[in-house]
C-alpha positions as CSV (number, residue, x, y, z in Angstrom):
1,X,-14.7,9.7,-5.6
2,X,-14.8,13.1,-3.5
3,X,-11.1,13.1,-4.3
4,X,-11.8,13.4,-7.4
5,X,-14.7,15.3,-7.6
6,X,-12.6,17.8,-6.3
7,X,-9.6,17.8,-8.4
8,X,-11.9,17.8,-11.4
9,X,-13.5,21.3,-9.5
10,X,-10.4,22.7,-9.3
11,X,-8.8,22.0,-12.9
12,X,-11.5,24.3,-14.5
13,X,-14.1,27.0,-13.1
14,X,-16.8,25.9,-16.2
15,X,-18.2,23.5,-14.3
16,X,-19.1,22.5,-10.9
17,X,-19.9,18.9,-10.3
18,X,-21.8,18.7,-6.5
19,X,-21.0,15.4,-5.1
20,X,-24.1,13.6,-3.4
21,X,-23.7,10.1,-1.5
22,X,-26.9,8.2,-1.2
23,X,-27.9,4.5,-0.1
24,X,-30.3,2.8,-2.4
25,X,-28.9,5.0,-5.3
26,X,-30.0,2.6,-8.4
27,X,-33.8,2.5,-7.0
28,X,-33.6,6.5,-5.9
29,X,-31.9,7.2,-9.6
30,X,-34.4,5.4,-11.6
31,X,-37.7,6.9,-9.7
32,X,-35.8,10.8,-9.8
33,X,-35.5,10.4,-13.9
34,X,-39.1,8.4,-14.0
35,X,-40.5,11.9,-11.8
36,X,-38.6,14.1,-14.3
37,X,-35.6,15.6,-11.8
38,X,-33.1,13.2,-12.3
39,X,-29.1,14.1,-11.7
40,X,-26.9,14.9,-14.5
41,X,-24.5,12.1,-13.5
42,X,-25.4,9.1,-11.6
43,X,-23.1,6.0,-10.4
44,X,-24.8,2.7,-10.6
45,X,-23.5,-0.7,-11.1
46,X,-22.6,-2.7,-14.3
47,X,-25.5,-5.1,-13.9
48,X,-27.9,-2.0,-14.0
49,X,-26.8,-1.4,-17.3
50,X,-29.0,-3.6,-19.5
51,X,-32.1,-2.9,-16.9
52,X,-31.7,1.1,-17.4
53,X,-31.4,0.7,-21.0
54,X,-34.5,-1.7,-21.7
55,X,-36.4,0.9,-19.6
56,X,-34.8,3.8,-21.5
57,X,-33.8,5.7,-18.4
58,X,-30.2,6.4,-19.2
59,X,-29.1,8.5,-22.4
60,X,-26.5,6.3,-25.4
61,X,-23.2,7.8,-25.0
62,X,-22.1,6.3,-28.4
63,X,-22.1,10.0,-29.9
64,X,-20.3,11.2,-26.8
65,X,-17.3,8.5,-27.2
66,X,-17.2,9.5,-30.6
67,X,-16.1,13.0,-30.0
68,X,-14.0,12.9,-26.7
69,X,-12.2,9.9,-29.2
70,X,-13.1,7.4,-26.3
71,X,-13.3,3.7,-27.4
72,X,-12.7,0.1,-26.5
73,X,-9.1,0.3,-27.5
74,X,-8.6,2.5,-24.1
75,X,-10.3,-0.6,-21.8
76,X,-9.1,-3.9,-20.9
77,X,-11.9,-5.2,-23.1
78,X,-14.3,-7.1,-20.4
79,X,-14.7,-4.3,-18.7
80,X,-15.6,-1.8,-21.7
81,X,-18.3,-4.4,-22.8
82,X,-20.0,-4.2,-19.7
83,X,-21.1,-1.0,-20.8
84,X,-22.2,-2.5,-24.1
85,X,-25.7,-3.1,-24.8
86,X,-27.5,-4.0,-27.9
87,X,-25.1,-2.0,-29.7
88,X,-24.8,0.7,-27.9
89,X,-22.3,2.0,-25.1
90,X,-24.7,3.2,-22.2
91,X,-21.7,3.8,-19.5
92,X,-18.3,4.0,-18.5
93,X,-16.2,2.5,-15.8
94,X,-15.2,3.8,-12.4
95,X,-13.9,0.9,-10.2
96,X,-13.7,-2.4,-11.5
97,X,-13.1,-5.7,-9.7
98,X,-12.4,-9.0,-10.9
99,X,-12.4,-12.4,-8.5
100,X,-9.9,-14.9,-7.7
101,X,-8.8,-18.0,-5.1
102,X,-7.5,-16.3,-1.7
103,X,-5.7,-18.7,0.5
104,X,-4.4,-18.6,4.1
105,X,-0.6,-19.8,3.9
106,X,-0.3,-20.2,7.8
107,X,-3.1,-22.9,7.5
108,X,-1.7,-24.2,4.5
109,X,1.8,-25.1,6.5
110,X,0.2,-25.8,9.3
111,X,-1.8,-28.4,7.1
112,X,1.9,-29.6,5.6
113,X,0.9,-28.3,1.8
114,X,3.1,-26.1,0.5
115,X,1.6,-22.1,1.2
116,X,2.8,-21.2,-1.8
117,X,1.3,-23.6,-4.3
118,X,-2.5,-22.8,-4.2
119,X,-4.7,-25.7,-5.7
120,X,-4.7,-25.5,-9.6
121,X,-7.6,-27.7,-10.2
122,X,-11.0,-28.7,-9.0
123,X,-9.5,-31.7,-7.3
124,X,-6.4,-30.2,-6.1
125,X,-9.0,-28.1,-4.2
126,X,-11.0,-31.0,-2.7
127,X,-8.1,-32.4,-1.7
128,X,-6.5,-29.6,-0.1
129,X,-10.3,-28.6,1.9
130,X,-9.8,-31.9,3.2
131,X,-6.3,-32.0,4.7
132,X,-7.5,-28.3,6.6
133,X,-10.5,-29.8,7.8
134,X,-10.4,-29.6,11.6
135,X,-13.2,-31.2,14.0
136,X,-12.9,-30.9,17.9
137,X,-13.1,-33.3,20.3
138,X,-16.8,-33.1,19.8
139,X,-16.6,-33.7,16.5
140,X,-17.7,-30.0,15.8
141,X,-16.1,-28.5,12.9
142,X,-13.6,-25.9,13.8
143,X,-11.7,-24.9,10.5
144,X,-13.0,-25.7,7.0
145,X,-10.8,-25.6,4.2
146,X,-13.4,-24.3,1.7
147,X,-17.0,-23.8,1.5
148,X,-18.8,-23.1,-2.0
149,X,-21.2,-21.6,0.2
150,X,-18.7,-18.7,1.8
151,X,-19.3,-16.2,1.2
152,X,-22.4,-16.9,-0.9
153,X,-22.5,-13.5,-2.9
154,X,-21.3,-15.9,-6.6
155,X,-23.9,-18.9,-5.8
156,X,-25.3,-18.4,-9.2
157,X,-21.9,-18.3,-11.2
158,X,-20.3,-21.8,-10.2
159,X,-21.3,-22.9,-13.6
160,X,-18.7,-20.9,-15.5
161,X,-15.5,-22.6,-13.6
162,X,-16.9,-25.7,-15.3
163,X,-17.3,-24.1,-18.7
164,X,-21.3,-23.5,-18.2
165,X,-23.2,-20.0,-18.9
166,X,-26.5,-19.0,-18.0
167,X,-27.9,-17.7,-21.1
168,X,-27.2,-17.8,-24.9
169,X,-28.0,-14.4,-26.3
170,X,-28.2,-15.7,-30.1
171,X,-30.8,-17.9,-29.6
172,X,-32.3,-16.0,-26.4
173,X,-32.1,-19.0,-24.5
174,X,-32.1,-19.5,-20.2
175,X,-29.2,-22.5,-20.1
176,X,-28.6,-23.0,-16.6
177,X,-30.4,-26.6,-16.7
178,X,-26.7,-27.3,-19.1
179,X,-24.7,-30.2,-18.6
180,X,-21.8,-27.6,-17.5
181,X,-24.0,-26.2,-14.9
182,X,-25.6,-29.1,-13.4
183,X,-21.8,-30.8,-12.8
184,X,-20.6,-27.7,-10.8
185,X,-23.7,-27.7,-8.8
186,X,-23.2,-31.2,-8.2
187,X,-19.7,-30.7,-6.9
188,X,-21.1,-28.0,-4.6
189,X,-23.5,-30.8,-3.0
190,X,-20.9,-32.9,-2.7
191,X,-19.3,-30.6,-0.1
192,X,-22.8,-30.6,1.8
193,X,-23.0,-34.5,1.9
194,X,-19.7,-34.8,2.7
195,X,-19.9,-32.5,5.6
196,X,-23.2,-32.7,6.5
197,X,-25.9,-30.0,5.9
198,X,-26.5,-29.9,9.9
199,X,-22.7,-29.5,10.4
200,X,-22.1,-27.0,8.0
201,X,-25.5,-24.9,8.9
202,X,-23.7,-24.9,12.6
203,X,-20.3,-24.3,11.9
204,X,-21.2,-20.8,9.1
205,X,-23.2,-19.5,12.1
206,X,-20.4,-18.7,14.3
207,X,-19.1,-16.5,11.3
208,X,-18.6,-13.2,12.3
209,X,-19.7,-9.4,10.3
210,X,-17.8,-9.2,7.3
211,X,-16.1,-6.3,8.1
212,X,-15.2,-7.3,11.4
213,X,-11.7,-9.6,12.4
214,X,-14.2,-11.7,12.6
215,X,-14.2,-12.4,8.9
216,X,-15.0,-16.4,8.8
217,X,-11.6,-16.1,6.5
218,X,-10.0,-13.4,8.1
219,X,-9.8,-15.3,11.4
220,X,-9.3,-18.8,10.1
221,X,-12.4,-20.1,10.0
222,X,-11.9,-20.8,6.1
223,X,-8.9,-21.3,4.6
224,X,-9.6,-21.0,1.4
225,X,-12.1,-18.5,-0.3
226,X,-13.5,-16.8,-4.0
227,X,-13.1,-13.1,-2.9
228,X,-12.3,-10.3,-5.4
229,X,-9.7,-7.7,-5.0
230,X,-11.2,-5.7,-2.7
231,X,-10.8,-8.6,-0.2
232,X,-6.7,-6.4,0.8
233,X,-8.6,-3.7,2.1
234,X,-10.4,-6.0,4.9
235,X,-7.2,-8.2,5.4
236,X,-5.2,-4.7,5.8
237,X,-7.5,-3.6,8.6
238,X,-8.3,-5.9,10.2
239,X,-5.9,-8.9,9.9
240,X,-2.7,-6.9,9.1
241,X,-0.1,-9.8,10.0
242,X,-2.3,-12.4,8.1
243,X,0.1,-14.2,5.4
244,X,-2.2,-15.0,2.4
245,X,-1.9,-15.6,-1.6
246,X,-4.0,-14.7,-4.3
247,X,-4.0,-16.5,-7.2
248,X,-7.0,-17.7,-10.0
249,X,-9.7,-19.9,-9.4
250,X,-9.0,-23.8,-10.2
251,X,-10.8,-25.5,-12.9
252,X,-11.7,-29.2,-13.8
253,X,-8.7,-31.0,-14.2
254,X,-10.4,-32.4,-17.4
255,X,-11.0,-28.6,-18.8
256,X,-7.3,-27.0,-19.2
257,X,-9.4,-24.5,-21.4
258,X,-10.8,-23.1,-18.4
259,X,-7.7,-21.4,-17.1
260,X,-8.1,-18.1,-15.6
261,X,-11.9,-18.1,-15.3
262,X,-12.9,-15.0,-13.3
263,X,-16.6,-12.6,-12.5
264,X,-15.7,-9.2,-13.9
265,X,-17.9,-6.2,-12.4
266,X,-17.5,-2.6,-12.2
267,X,-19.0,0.5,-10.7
268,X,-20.0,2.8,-13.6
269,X,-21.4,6.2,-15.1
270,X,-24.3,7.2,-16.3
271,X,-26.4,10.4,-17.7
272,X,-30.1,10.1,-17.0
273,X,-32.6,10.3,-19.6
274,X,-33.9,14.1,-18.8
275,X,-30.3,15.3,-17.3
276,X,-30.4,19.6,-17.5
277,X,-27.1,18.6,-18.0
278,X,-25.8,16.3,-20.0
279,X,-22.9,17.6,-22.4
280,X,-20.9,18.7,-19.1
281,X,-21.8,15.4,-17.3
282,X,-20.0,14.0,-20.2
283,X,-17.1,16.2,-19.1
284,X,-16.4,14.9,-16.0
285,X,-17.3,11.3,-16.7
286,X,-14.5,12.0,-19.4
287,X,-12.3,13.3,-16.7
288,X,-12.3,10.4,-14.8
289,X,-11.6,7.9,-17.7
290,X,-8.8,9.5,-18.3
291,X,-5.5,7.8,-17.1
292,X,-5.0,10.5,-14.3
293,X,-8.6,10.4,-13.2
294,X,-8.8,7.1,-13.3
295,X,-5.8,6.2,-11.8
296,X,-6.4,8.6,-8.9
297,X,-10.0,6.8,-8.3
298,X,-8.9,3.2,-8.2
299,X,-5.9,3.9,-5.9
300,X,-8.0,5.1,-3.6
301,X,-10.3,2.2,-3.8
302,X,-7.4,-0.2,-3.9
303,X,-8.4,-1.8,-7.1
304,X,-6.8,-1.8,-10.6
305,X,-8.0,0.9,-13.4
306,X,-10.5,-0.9,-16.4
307,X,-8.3,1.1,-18.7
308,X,-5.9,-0.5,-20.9
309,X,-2.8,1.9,-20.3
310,X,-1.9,2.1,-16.8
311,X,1.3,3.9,-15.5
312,X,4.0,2.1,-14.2
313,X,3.7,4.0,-10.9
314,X,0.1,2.6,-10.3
315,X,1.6,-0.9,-10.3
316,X,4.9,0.3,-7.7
317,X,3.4,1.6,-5.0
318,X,0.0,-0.1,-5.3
319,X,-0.5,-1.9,-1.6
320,X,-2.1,-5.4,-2.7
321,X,0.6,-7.4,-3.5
322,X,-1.4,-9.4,-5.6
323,X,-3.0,-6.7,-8.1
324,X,-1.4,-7.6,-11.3
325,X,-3.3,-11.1,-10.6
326,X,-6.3,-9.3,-10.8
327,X,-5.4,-7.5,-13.6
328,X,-4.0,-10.5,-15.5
329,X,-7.4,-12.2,-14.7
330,X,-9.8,-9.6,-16.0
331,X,-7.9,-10.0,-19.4
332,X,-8.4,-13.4,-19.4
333,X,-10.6,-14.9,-22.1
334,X,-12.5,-16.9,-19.7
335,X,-13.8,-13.7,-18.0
336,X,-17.3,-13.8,-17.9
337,X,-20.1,-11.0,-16.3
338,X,-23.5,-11.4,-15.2
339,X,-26.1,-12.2,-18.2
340,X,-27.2,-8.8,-20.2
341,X,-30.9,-9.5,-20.0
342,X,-33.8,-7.3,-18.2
343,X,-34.7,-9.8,-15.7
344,X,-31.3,-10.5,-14.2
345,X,-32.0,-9.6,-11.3
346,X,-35.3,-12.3,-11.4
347,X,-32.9,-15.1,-12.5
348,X,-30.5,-14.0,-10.0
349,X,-32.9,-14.1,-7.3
350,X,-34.4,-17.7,-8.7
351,X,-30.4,-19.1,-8.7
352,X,-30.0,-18.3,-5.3
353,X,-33.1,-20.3,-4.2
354,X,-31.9,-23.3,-6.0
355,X,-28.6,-23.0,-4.7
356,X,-29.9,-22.9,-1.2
357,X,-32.4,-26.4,-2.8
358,X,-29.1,-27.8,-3.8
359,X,-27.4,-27.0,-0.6
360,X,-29.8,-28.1,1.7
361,X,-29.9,-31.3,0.0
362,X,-33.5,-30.7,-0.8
363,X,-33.4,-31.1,-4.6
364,X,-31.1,-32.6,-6.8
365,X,-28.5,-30.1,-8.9
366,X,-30.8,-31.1,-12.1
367,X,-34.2,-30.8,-10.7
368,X,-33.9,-27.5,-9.1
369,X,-31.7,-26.1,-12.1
370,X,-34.7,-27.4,-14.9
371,X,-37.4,-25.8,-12.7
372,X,-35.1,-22.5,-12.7
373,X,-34.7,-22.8,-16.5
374,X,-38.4,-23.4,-17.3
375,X,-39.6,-20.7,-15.1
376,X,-37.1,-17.9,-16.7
377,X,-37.9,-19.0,-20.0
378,X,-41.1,-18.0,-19.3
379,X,-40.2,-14.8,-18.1
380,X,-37.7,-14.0,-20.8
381,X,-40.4,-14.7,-23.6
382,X,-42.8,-12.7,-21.8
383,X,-40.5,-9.5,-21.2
384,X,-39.2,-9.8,-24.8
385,X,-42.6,-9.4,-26.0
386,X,-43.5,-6.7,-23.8
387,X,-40.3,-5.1,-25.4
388,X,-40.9,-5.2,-28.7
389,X,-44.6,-3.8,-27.9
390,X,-43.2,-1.2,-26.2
391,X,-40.9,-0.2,-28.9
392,X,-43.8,-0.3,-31.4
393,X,-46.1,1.8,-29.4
394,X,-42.6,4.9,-29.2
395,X,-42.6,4.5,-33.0
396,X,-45.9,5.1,-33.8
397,X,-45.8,8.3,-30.8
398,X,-42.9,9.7,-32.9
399,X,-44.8,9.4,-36.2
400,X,-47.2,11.8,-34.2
401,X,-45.3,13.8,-32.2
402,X,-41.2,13.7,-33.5
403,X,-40.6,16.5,-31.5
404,X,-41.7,15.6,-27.7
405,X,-41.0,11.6,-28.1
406,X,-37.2,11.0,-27.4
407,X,-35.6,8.6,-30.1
408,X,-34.8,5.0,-29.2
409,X,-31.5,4.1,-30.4
């Protein structure tokens, strides 16, 4: 991004974008624009989107698009609607990522499968975990040929590879208690029964820092793995000689349908609500959604550009051989993004806790997925209200005072 910060300095001497790296930037952003010094341009994440929006913290950039002639036509389409909300486009993309199967092909030869046909269904992929399954003399478990549980950062999306989704925005619905979702949580307890909670808990502590060659996949620990394309950069550093495959996730052998299903998320853009701003922060969010901008920011990230045109010389000399994969995948229609409702990251935090019910062997995939459902349901109802109170209370402020009570759009 400093790259091109700086090239976007240098093109023009109108205006000067100051470049400011911060941990913790979503909660920072949201308390500068609540205290009334927010920046003109802020980079969040595309799950903040629908959060910022409901709390009207972040300006619509609908007009904006409008006039720089910016629209979904220019995005593979996943990613522009990740800056969709209720209507309205809220950001743009910087870096986006989408998610597929990474396999070691040393193990798989070593295991006599063939390293360059990765498992193509659910039960290819059982069968494969077991065959590079090692124990040692001990009967400890040494090698694991996949564990839903590693790396842990999708535990709340395995309903999608079997056709599930976690909420039904017509009828403003939780569904994670669905048929869809309760069978893929039930095949990820059937890897903890058949390898033993105890076993596995043992074996995933000797897992080294991610970014380490300690990597549980990285140094053969897993042989299979749902990493997204980011996953090069790691395998460049620190396992350079490693000979792995990319390719997308399998699906239920009895769901062809489900072909290519894949987590799409991005880094994005934003213009606080209050930005001094906010017409030249649309100037350099426009500069880098343009096809050189873009371009010159994914490279250096490694990843593949959101937009829909990308130059031929992008795909050459990109270094993941596999980055076409990733782009093919984030077209797919079975790519799917985290629910656009203002308690995600509530649900999100609920999911994981029945995952690690479901893991543990402490609940069954129904029970702990019903409990989830009820108690978001709940919570949904209650924020929707609080919502449309909220809305009310701005409307009848503007009636009174049109000029110092920002519209909603």
């Amino acid at each position: 991004m400093r790259a091109v910060v700086e090239e976007f300095n240098w093109r023009q001497d109108r205006i000067f974008v100051d470049l400011l790296t911060i941990s913790r930037v979503d909660q920072k952003m949201l308390l500068a624009t609540a205290g009334g010094v927010p920046p003109d341009v802020a980079g969040l994440w595309s799950f903040n989107v629908n959060v910022y929006a409901d709390k009207n913290a972040i300006l619509p950039l609908d007009e904006y698009c409008r006039r720089a002639g910016i629209g979904p036509e220019d995005y593979i389409p996943a990613y522009w609607d990740l800056g969709v909300y209720k209507g309205h486009v809220w950001a743009l993309p910087t870096t986006p990522a989408s998610i597929a199967l990474h396999w070691n092909k040393d193990l798989f030869r070593k295991a006599g499968l063939d390293p360059e046909r990765p498992p193509r269904t659910i039960e290819e992929l059982d069968e494969y975990a077991a065959k590079l399954t090692k124990y040692d003399e001990k009967g400890n478990l040494v090698q694991i040929g996949f564990m839903p549980s590693e790396p842990g950062w999708w535990n709340w999306a395995w309903g999608y590879f079997f056709g599930g989704k976690l909420y039904d925005e017509e009828t403003q619905r939780i569904t994670c208690a669905s048929p869809e979702n309760i069978r893929a949580f039930e095949w990820v307890q059937s890897y903890a029964k058949k390898y033993g909670v105890s076993a596995l808990q043992t074996f995933q502590s000797g897992f080294g820092n991610f970014s380490s060659p300690q990597n549980a996949f990285l140094a053969g620990k897993v042989a299979m793995e749902l990493q997204g394309v980011w996953m090069h950069n790691f395998i460049d550093k620190y396992a350079p000689h490693l000979d792995w495959g990319a390719a997308p996730f399998p699906h239920p052998a009895d769901r062809p349908d489900l072909y290519g299903v894949t987590n799409v998320e991005e880094d994005i853009l934003v213009i606080p609500r209050g930005a001094k701003h906010p017409d030249e922060a649309f100037e350099f969010i426009k500069f880098v959604n343009s096809q050189e901008g873009m371009e010159l920011l994914c490279m250096g990230q490694r990843k593949h550009t959101p937009l829909s045109r990308v130059s031929r010389e992008f795909l050459e000399s990109h270094p993941n051989p596999y980055i076409e994969v990733f782009i093919s995948l984030a077209k797919s229609p079975n790519a799917f993004s985290t629910p656009k409702i203002g308690i995600w990251t509530e649900y999100r935090d609920e999911l994981a806790a029945a995952f690690d019910d479901i893991w543990l062997l402490r609940k069954t995939p129904e029970e702990a997925l019903r409990q989830v459902q009820e108690r978001m349901q709940r919570k949904l109802e209650r924020e929707l209200r609080r919502q449309r109170r909220w809305r009310r209370e701005i409307a009848w402020l503007r009636e009174l005072c049109p000029l110092s009570v920002p519209m909603l759009p």
